[in-house]
Structure formats: structure tokens, C-alpha cells
C-alpha positions as CSV (number, residue, x, y, z in Angstrom):
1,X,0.0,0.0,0.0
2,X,1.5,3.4,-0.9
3,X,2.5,5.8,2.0
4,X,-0.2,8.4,3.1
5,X,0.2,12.0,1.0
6,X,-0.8,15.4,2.2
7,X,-3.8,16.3,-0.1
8,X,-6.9,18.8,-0.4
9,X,-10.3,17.4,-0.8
10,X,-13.3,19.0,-1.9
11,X,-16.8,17.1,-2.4
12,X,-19.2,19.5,-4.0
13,X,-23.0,17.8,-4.3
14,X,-25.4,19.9,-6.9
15,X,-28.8,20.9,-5.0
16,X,-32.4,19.2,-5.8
17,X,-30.7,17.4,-8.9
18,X,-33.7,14.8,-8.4
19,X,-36.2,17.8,-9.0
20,X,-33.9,19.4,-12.0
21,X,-34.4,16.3,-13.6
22,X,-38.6,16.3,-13.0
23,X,-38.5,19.3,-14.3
24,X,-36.2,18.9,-17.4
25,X,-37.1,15.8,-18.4
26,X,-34.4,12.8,-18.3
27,X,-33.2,14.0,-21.7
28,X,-32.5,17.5,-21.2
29,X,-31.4,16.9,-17.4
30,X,-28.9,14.7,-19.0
31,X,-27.7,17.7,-21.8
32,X,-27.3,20.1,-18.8
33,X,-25.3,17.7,-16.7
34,X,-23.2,17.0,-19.3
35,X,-23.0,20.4,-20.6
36,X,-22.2,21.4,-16.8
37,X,-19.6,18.3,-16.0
38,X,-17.7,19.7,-19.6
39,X,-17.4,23.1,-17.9
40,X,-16.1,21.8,-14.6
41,X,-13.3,19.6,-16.1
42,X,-12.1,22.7,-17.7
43,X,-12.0,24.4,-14.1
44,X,-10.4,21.6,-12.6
45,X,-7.7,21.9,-15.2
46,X,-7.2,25.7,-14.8
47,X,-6.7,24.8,-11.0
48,X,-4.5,21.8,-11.0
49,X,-7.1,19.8,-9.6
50,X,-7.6,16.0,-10.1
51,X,-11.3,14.1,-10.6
52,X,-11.6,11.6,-8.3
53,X,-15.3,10.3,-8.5
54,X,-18.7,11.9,-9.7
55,X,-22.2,11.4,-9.1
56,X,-24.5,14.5,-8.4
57,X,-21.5,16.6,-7.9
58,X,-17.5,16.2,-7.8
59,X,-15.2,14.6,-5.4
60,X,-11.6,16.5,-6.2
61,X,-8.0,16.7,-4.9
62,X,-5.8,19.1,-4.7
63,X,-2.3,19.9,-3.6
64,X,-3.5,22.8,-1.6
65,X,-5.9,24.2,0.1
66,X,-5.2,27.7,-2.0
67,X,-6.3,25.4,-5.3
68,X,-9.7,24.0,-3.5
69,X,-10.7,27.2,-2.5
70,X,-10.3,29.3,-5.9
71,X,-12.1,26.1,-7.5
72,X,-14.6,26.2,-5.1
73,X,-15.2,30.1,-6.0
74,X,-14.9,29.6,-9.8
75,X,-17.7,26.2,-9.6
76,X,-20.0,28.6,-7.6
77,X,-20.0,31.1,-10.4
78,X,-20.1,29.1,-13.3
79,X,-23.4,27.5,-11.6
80,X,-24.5,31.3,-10.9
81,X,-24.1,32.1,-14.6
82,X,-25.7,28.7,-16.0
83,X,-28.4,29.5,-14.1
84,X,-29.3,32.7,-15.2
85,X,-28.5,31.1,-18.5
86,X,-31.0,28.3,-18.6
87,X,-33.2,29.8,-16.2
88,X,-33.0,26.7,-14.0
89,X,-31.8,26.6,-10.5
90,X,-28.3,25.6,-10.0
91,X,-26.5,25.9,-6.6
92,X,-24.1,23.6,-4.9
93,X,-22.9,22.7,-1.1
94,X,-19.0,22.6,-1.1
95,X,-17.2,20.8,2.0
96,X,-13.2,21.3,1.7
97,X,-10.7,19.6,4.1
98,X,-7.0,18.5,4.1
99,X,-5.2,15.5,5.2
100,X,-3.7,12.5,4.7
101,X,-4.8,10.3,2.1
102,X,-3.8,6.9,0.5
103,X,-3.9,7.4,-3.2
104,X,-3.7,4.2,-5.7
105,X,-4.5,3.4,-9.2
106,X,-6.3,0.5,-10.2
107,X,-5.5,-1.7,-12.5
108,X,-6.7,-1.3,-16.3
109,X,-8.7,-4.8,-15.9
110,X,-10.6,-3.1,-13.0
111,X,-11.3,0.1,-14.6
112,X,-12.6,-1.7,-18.0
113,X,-15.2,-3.6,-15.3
114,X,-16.4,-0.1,-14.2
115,X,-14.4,0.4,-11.2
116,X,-12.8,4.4,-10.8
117,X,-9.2,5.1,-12.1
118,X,-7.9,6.2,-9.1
119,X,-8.9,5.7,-5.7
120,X,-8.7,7.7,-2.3
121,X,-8.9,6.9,1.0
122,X,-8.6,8.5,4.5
123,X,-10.6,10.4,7.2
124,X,-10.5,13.5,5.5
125,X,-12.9,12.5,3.1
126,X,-15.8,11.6,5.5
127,X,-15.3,15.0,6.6
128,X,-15.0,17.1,3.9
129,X,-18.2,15.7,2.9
130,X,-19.9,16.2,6.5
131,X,-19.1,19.7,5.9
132,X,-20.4,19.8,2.3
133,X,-23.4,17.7,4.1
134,X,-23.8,20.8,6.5
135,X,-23.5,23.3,3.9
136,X,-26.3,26.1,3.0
137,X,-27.3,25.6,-1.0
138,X,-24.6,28.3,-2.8
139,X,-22.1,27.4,0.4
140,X,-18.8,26.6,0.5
141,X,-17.8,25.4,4.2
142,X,-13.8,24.6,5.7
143,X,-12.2,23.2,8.3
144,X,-9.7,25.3,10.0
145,X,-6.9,23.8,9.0
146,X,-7.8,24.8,5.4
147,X,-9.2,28.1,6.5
148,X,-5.7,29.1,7.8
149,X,-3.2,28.0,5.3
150,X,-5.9,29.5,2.4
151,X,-6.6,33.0,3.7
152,X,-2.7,33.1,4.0
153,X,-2.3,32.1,0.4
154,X,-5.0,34.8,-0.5
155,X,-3.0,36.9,-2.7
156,X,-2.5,33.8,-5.0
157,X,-6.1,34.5,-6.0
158,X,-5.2,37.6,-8.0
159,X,-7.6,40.0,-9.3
160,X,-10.4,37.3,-10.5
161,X,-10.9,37.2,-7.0
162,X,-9.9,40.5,-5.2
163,X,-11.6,39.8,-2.1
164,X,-13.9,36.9,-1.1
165,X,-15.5,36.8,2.7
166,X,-14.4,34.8,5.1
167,X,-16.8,33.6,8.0
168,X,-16.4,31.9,11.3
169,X,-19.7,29.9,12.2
170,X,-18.3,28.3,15.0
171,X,-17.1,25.0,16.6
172,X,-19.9,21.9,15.5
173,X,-20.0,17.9,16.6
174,X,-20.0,15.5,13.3
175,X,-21.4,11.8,13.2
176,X,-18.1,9.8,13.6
177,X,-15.5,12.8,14.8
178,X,-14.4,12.7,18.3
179,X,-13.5,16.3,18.6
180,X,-15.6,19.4,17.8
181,X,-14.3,21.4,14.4
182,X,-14.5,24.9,13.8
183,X,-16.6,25.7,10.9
184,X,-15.2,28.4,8.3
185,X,-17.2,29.7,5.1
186,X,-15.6,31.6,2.1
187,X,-17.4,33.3,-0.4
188,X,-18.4,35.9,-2.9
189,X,-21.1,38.9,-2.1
190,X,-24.3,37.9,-4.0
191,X,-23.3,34.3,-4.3
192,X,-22.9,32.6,-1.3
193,X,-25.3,32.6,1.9
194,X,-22.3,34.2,4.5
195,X,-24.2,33.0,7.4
196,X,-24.3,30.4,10.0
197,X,-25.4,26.6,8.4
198,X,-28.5,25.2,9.7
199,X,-28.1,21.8,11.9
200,X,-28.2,18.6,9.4
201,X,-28.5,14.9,10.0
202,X,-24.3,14.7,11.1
203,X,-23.5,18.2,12.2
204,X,-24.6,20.4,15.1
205,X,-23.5,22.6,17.0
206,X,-21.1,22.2,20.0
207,X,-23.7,24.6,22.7
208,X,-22.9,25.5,26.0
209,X,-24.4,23.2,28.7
210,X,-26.2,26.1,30.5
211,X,-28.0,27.2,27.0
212,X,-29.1,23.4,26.3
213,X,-32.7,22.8,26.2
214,X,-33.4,20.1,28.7
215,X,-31.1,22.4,31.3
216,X,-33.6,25.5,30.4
217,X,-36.5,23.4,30.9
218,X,-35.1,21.8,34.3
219,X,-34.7,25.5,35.6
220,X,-38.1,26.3,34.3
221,X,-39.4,23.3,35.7
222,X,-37.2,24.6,39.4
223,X,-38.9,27.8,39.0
224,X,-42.6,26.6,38.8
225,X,-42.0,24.5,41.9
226,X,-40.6,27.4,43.8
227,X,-43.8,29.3,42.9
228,X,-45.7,26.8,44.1
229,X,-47.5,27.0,40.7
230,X,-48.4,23.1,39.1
231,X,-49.2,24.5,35.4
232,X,-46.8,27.2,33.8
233,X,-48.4,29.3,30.6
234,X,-46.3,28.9,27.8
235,X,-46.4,32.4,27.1
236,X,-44.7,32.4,30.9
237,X,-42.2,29.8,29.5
238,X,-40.8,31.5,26.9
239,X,-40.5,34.7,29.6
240,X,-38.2,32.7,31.5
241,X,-36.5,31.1,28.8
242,X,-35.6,34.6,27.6
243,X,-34.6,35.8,30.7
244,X,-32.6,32.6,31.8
245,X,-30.5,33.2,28.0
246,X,-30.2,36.5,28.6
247,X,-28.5,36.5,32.2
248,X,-26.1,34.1,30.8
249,X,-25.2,36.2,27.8
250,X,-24.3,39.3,30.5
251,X,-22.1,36.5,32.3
252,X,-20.6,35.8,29.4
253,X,-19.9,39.5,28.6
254,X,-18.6,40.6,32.0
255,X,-16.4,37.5,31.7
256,X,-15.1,38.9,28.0
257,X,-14.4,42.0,29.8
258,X,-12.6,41.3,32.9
259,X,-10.6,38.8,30.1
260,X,-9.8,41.7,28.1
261,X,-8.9,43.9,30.9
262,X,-6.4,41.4,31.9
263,X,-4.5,41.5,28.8
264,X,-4.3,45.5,29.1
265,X,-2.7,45.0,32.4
266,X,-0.6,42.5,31.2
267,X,0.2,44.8,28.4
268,X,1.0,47.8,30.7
269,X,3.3,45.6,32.9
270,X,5.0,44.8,29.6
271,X,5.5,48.4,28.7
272,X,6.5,49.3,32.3
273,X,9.5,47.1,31.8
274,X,8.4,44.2,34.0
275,X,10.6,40.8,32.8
276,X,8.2,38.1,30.8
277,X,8.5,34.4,32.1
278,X,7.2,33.1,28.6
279,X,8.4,30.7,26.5
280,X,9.9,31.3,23.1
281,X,9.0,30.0,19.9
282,X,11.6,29.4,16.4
283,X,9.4,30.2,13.7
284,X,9.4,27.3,11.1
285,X,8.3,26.9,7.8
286,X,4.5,26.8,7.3
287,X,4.0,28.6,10.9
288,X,1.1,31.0,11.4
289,X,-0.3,32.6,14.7
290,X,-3.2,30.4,14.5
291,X,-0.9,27.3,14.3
292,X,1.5,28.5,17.1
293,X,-1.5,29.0,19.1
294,X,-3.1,26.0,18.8
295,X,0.7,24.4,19.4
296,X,1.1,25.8,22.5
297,X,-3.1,26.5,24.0
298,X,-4.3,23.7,22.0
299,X,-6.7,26.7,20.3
300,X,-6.3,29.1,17.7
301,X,-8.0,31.9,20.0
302,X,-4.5,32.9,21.5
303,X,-3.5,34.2,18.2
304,X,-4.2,38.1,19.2
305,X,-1.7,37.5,22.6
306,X,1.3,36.8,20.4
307,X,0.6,38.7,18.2
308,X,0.4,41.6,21.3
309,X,3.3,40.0,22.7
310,X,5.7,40.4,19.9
311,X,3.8,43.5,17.8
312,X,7.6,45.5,17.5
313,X,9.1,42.2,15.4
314,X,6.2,41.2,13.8
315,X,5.9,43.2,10.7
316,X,3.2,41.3,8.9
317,X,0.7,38.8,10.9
318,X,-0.4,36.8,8.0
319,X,3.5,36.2,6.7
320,X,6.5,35.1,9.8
321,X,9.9,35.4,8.9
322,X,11.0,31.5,9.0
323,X,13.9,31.5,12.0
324,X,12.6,34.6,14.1
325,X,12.3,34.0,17.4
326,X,8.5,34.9,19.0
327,X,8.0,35.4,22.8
328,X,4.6,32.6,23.6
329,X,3.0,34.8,26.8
């Protein structure tokens, strides 16, 4: 079996192709997914991308995430501009993750029986296609990994893409993936949703305890009983909810706060001249501030602290000098 290679995968499922095809007709359903398919190969191409399998959509590799993420953009408006040509709907969920794979070819016999040329295997593709799976219709949802190294690689877009958005939804669970992910989405104005998924059949996601349902209804429940009431009013219900939601978001707040005022102090102590006890860090190739906080914290959330920590030899964020040596507070 061939060693494991660092690759991009991108699964990308057209939307109600079952109803396209009621309302085309098997014929011209099948003109327009060929016509379509024709149009993607050449996109693939143009982005050194490699077909892997097709059904309703693609599954495509990649070196890097850079080359999934301007394919994504360029399938999302080719579909946009099909669509306003054959005045059909045409949208598509894209899930894009990176990983190791195990990559083979099968033999010639196999592929003249039907099987696919090549084949890949390994856990990023489950999970590119739970986050294609999660996806809004027009959506094009990454993993953090891919997020990081991609926005770095930005410029690489050039002027066909000037500047896309980038979105964090937050950290959600998936069917078969033992830790929570944070959710990214990148996109064009006009195009693509640029809001929060919707909970599907494999994702969801990750809520505090306290703002769980069956913990609100146990306090609602605790509440009634102290009122000595039996039957609480819906109306009454949703009163308490609201309030119960909105005392924890002022918790949460003063919490941010006295967080934030902590780093100011520890910012003033640093300008006073008081010594730092931190570690330091060798930047290495392929280093960010999300990676070097996620390698020390074990999250990418620390990123503004070094950043803070070494602002006077950090002249760009988003591109470390490979050897400098950064202070981890």
C-alpha cells in the first residue's frame, strides 16, 4: 500500500438534482449535466485539480488548500451564470478539508469492469463531505486547517478574486469525529449565503451546557415548583427562557471583559518594563499565529496574545519570517 500524502479534498454535491431532472425531463437533465460536467473539467484543469469520483457533484484533490478554495469560488459562479442562462436553479454545497490520504490506481482490468481510475482513501474525506453535508445551498464550508493556510495564500487568487469573505460559524459535533471542528465559510457577495449553516443529519453545534434545552426546561421546571405553581403558561415559558439566556449572555460578557482587561494590564506591565516568564518560539516553515497557538493552547484563539506579545518584530501577521524567534505569553 503506498504511504499516506498530504492532499486537499473537496466534495461539491449539486442541490435538488432529483427535482432538476422532473423538471427537465431525463433527456434535457442529462444535456445540462453533461454540458455542466464539460465546464467543470475545464476548471479543474485551470486549478491543477484531479477528478476523483462523480455522481450528483464532484469529489476533487488538490495539492493545496489555496487550489480547492479558488475552484470552489470559480464552480460557484459558473453555476451562478448557468443558471441565469438556462433559467433553472443551479446551486451547490462545497465541503473542503486536508489531510492524509492513500492514493492508488487501479488496475486497467478493473477500470474496464467499471471500477474508478484512481482511488482515495482516509478520514479527510468523510469530513469534507460532513461539511459539504452541513452546507447552505450556494455554500462553501472549511475546516480550520484549510481556512488558515488559504486566507494566507490569499493573494495567489489575484484580481479574479480581489476579495472573497471569510466567515467563522463556529465549533460543531460531526457523526463519527471525536472532537468538535471549527466551521469556516468563504465566499463571494451575491453568491454565497455568508451566514451560519442550519443543523443537518451529522452536524450540530457544539452549545454551552447552561444554554441546552433540557437544562432550560429543568430551571423552568425549578422555577414553577418554587412558585408553588403546578401549570406554567407557555407564554410564561418563553419569559423565563428569555430571561434565563439573557443573564447568561451578561455573564458571558462581563467575563469577556474582565478577560480583556487582563491582557491590558498584562500589556501595561510589559511596557513598564516588567521581565516576561514566557516561552519562546523558532518560527518554522508553514508557521502561522493560528498554528503557534493552537501548538502551545491547544486553540487558535491565542493568536491576538502573540501577536500583542511580539507586535515590535512582527511586521506582517499573516507572513512570519521562518527562524525569528517569538515570545509565547
Amino acid at each position: 500500500m503506498p504511504a499516506p500524502l498530504l492532499r486537499t479534498l473537496a466534495v461539491c454535491d449539486l442541490v435538488d438534482s432529483t427535482a432538476l431532472t422532473e423538471q427537465l425531463g431525463d433527456r434535457g437533465a442529462a444535456e445540462l449535466m453533461h454540458k455542466l460536467d464539460r465546464l467543470t473539467r475545464d476548471l479543474l484543469y485551470a486549478h491543477s485539480g484531479r477528478e476523483i469520483d462523480k455522481t450528483d457533484g464532484f469529489l476533487v484533490m488538490f495539492e493545496r488548500p489555496i487550489q480547492a478554495v479558488a475552484f470552489a469560488l470559480a464552480y460557484q459562479r459558473l453555476l451562478r451564470a448557468e443558471q441565469e442562462k438556462e433559467h433553472v436553479p443551479l446551486q451547490a454545497r462545497i465541503g473542503i478539508h486536508v489531510g492524509d490520504v492513500v492514493l492508488w490506481e487501479n488496475s486497467m482490468d478493473d477500470v474496464s469492469r467499471g471500477a474508478k481510475a484512481v482511488e482515495v482513501e482516509g478520514l479527510v474525506k468523510p469530513v469534507a463531505s460532513r461539511l459539504m453535508g452541513l452546507a447552505l445551498p450556494g455554500q462553501i464550508l472549511l475546516s480550520a486547517v484549510v481556512y488558515t493556510f488559504a486566507q494566507r495564500a490569499q493573494r495567489e487568487l489575484g484580481l479574479e478574486y480581489p476579495s472573497p469573505e471569510w466567515r467563522e460559524h463556529g465549533r460543531y459535533l460531526f457523526k463519527g469525529v471525536a472532537e468538535p471542528m471549527t466551521v469556516y465559510e468563504v465566499g463571494e457577495q451575491g453568491i454565497a449565503p455568508l451566514h451560519r449553516p442550519h443543523y443537518s443529519g451529522k452536524a450540530h453545534r457544539e452549545v454551552p451546557w447552561w444554554r441546552r434545552p433540557g437544562v432550560v426546561a429543568l430551571e423552568i421546571a425549578a422555577l414553577t415548583a418554587l412558585s408553588g405553581d403546578s401549570v406554567i403558561t407557555r407564554a410564561e415559558a418563553a419569559r423565563l427562557r428569555n430571561e434565563n439566556l439573557t443573564l447568561h449572555k451578561q455573564l458571558e460578557e462581563r467575563a469577556a471583559s474582565r478577560t480583556a482587561l487582563e491582557k491590558l494590564e498584562a500589556a501595561d506591565a510589559k511596557k513598564s518594563g516588567s521581565k516576561t516568564a514566557g516561552q519562546t518560539y523558532v518560527v518554522r516553515s508553514g508557521d502561522t499565529l493560528f498554528s503557534i497557538s493552537r501548538k502551545f493552547y491547544k486553540s487558535s484563539k491565542r493568536w491576538k496574545a502573540i501577536l500583542e506579545a511580539n507586535k515590535k518584530n512582527i511586521r506582517d501577521p499573516k507572513d512570519l519570517t521562518v527562524g525569528q524567534t517569538l515570545v509565547i505569553p
